[in-house]
VEXDO-282593 format. One record per residue (C-alpha): residue number from 1; residue in one letter; x, y, z. Coordinates in pm, whole numbers, plus 50000, padded with zeros to 5 digits. Layout:
BEGIN
> num | residu | x | y | z
> NUM | A | X | Y | Z
...
% end
This chain:
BEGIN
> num | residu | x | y | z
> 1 | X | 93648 | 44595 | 61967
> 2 | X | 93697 | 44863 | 62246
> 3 | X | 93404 | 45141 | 62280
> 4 | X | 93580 | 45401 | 62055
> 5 | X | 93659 | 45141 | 61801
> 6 | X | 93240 | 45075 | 61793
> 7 | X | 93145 | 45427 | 61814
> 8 | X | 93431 | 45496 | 61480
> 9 | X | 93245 | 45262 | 61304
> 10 | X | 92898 | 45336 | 61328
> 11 | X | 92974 | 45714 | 61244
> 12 | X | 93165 | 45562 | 60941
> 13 | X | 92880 | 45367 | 60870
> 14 | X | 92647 | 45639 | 60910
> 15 | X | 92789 | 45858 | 60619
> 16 | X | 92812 | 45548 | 60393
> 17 | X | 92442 | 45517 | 60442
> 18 | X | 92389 | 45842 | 60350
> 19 | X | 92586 | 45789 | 60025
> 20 | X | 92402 | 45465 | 59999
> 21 | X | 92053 | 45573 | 60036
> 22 | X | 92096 | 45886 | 59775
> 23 | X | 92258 | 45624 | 59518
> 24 | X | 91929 | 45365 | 59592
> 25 | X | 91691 | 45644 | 59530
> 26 | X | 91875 | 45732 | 59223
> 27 | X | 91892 | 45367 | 59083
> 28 | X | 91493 | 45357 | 59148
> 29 | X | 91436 | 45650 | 58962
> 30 | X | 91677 | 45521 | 58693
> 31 | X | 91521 | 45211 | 58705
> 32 | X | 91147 | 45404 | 58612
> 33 | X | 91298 | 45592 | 58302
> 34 | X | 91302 | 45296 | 58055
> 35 | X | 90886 | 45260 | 58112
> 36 | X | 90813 | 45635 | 58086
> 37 | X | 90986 | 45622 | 57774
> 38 | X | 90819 | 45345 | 57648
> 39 | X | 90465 | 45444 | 57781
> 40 | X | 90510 | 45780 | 57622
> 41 | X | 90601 | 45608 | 57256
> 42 | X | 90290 | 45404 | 57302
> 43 | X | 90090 | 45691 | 57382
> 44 | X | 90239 | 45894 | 57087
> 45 | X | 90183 | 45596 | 56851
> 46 | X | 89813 | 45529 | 56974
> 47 | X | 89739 | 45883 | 56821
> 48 | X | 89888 | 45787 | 56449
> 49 | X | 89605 | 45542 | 56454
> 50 | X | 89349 | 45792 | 56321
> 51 | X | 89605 | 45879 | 56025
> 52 | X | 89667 | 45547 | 55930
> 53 | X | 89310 | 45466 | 55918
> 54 | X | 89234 | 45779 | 55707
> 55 | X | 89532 | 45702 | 55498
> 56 | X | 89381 | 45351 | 55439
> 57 | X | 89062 | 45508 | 55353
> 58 | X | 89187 | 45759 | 55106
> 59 | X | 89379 | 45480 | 54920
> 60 | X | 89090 | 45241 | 54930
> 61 | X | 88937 | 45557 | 54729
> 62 | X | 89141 | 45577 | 54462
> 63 | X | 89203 | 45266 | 54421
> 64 | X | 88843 | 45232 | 54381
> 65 | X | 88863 | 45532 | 54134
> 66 | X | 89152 | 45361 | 53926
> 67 | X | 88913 | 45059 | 53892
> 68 | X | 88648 | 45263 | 53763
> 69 | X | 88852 | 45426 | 53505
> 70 | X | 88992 | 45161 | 53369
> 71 | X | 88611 | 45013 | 53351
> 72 | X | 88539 | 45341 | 53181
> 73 | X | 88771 | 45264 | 52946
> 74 | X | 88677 | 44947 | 52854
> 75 | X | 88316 | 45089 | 52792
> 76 | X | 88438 | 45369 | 52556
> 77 | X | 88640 | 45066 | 52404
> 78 | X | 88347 | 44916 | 52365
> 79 | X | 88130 | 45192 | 52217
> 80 | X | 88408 | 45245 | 51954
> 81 | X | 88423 | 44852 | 51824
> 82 | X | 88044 | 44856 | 51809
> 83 | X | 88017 | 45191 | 51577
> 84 | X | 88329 | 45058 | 51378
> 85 | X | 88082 | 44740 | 51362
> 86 | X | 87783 | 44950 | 51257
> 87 | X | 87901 | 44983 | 50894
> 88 | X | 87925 | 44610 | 50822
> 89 | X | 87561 | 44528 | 50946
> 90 | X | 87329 | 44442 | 50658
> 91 | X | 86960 | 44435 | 50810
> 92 | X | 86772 | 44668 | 50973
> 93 | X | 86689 | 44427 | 51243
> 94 | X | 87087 | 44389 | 51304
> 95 | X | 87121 | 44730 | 51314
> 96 | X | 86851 | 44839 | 51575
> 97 | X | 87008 | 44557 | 51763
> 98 | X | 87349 | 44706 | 51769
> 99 | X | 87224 | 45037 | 51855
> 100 | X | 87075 | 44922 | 52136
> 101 | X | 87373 | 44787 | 52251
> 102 | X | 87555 | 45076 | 52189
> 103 | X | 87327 | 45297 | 52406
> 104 | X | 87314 | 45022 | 52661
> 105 | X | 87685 | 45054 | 52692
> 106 | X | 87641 | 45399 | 52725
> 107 | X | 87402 | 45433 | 52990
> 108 | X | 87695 | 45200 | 53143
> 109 | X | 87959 | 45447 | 53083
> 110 | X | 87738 | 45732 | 53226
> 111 | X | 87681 | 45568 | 53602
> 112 | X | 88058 | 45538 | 53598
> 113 | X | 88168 | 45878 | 53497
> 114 | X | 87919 | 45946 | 53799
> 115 | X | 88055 | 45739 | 54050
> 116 | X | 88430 | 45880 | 53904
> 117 | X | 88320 | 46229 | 53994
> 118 | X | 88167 | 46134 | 54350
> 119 | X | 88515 | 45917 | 54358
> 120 | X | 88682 | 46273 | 54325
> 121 | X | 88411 | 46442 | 54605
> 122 | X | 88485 | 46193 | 54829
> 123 | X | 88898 | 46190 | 54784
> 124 | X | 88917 | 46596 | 54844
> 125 | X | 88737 | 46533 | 55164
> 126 | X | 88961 | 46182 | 55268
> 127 | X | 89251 | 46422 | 55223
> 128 | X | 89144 | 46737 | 55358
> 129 | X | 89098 | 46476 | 55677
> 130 | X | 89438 | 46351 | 55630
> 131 | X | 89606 | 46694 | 55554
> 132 | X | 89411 | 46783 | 55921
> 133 | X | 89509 | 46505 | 56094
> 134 | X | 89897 | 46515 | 55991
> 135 | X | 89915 | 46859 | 56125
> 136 | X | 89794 | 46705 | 56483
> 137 | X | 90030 | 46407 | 56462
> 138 | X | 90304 | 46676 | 56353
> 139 | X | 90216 | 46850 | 56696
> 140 | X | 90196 | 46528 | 56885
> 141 | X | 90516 | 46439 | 56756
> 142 | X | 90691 | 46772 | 56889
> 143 | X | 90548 | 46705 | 57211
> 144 | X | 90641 | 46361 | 57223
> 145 | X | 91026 | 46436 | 57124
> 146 | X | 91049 | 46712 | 57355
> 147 | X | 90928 | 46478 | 57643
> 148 | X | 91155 | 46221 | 57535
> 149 | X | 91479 | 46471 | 57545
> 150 | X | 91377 | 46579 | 57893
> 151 | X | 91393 | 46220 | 58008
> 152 | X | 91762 | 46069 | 57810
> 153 | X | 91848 | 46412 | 57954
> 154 | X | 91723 | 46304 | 58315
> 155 | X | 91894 | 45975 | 58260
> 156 | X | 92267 | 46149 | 58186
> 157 | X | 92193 | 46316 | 58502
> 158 | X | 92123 | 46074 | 58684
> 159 | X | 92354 | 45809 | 58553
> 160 | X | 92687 | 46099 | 58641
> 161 | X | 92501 | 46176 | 58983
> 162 | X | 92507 | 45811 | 59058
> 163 | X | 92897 | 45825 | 58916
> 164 | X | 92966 | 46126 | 59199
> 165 | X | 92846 | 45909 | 59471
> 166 | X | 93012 | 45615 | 59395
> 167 | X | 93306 | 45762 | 59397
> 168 | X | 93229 | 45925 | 59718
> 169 | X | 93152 | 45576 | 59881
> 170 | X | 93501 | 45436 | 59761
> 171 | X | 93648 | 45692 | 59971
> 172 | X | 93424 | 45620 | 60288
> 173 | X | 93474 | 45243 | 60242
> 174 | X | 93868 | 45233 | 60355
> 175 | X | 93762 | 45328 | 60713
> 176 | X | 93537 | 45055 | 60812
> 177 | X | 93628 | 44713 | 60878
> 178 | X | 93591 | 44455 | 60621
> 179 | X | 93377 | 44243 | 60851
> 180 | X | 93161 | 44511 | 60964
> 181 | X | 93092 | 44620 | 60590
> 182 | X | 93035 | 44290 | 60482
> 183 | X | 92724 | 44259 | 60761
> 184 | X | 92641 | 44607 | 60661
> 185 | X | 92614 | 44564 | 60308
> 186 | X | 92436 | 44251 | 60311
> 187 | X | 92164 | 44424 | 60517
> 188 | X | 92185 | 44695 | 60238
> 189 | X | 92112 | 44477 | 60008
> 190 | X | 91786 | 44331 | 60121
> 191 | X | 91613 | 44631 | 60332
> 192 | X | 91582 | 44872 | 60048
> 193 | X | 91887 | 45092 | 60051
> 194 | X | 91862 | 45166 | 60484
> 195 | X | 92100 | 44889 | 60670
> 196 | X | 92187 | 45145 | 60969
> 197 | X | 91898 | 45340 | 61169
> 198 | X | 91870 | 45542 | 61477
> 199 | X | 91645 | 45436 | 61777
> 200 | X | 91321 | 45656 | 61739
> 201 | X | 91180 | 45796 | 62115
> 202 | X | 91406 | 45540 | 62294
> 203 | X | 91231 | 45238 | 62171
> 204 | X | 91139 | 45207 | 61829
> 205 | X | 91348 | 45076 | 61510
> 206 | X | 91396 | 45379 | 61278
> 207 | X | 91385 | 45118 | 60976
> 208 | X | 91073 | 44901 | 61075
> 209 | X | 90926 | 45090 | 61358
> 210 | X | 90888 | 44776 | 61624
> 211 | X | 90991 | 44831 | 61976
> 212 | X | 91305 | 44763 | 62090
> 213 | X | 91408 | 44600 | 62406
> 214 | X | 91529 | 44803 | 62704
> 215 | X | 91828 | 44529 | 62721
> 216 | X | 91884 | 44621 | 62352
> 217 | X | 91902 | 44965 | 62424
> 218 | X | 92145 | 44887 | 62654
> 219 | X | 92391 | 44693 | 62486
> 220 | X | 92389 | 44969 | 62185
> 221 | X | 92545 | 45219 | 62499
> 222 | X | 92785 | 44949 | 62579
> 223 | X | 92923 | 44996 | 62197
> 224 | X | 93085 | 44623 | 62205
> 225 | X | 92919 | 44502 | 61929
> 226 | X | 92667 | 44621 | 61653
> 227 | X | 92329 | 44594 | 61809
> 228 | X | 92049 | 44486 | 61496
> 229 | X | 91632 | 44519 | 61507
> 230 | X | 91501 | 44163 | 61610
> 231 | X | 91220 | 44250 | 61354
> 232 | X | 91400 | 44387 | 61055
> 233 | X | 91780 | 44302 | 61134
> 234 | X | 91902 | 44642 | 61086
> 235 | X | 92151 | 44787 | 61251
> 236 | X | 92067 | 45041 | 61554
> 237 | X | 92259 | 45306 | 61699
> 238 | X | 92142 | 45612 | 61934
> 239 | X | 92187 | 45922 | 61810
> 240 | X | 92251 | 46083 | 62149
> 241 | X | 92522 | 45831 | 62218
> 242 | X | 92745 | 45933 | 61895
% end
């Protein structure tokens, strides 16, 4: 290519890369959003564990107190079948027996009303713990949501930013030649968004920061073919020169 023809090209190539590098940096920080979302839904769901637990606990209480009830009524049950039984008995003997059992099934009935009414203690308190710790998981929540809009709503603006630049870069493309893109865009590809950098202080790569050669130096000025890093491959140009 003649030296004008060079020159054209790397300024062409120079504003793609700008386009290029701002859509990279977008796609990284698109790329991040999934995992913030997710680590904040962990986070939110580690602090429903204490709920759940207490939940757990306040069921395993009355539960408990069902089972107790229903043992209470069996006693009472049984208290009323043994005084429907004391009119049948004959003896004395039977009869002291009986009444024996009867206040034996009593003193049964009384330890269970009491450990029904600590069953009742010990439920207010379960859900005066629950009732405390829904309120924080209601605030957690709030937070959580709130954090999660801002993000989908980073996302959107991100995914029509990216939209703006693409389009910009199909209108760059038309200008460069298919050959030279090709090398350019392959370079793109596997040096993290930056194929095309100036020489830094007359002899560094702007990309990798390794000298470069006076003799590549040289051939950049001659602008008869792209010049690239021996280190890093990317393309150098001298920003001087354009």
């Amino acid at each position: 290519m003649a030296e004008i023809a060079i020159k054209d090209q790397i300024r062409k190539m120079i504003e793609l890369q700008k386009i290029d590098r701002e859509i990279y940096n977008l796609k990284i920080d698109l790329k991040e959003k999934p995992a913030m979302l997710a680590d904040l839904k962990a986070e939110f769901e580690s602090q429903k564990v204490a709920l759940e637990e207490l939940e757990k606990k306040l069921k395993a209480v009355l539960v408990e107190r069902k089972e107790k009830e229903l043992e209470l009524k069996t006693r009472e049950d049984e208290i009323a079948k043994a005084n429907a039984q004391l009119s049948q008995i004959k003896t004395n003997k039977e009869y002291s027996a009986k009444m024996s059992e009867i206040e034996h099934i009593k003193a049964d009935k009384s330890i269970i009303e009491e450990k029904i009414l600590v069953s009742y203690d010990k439920s207010d308190s379960v859900a005066a713990e629950v009732e405390k710790e829904r309120g924080k998981v209601a605030e957690e929540e709030k937070k959580y949501l709130a954090a999660k809009k801002t993000i989908e709503d980073d996302i959107k603006v991100i995914e029509d930013r990216i939209k703006v630049f693409d389009s910009q870069r199909k209108q760059a493309l038309p200008g460069i030649d298919p050959a030279l893109l090709a090398r350019y865009e392959k370079i793109l590809k596997h040096k993290e968004g930056v194929a095309i950098v100036p020489v830094q202080g007359q002899d560094s790569c702007g990309g990798c920061f390794m000298n470069v050669t006076p003799q590549q130096v040289n051939a950049i000025k001659m602008h008869q073919e792209l010049i690239e890093c021996e280190m890093c491959s990317r393309i150098l140009y001298l920003e001087d020169d354009l």
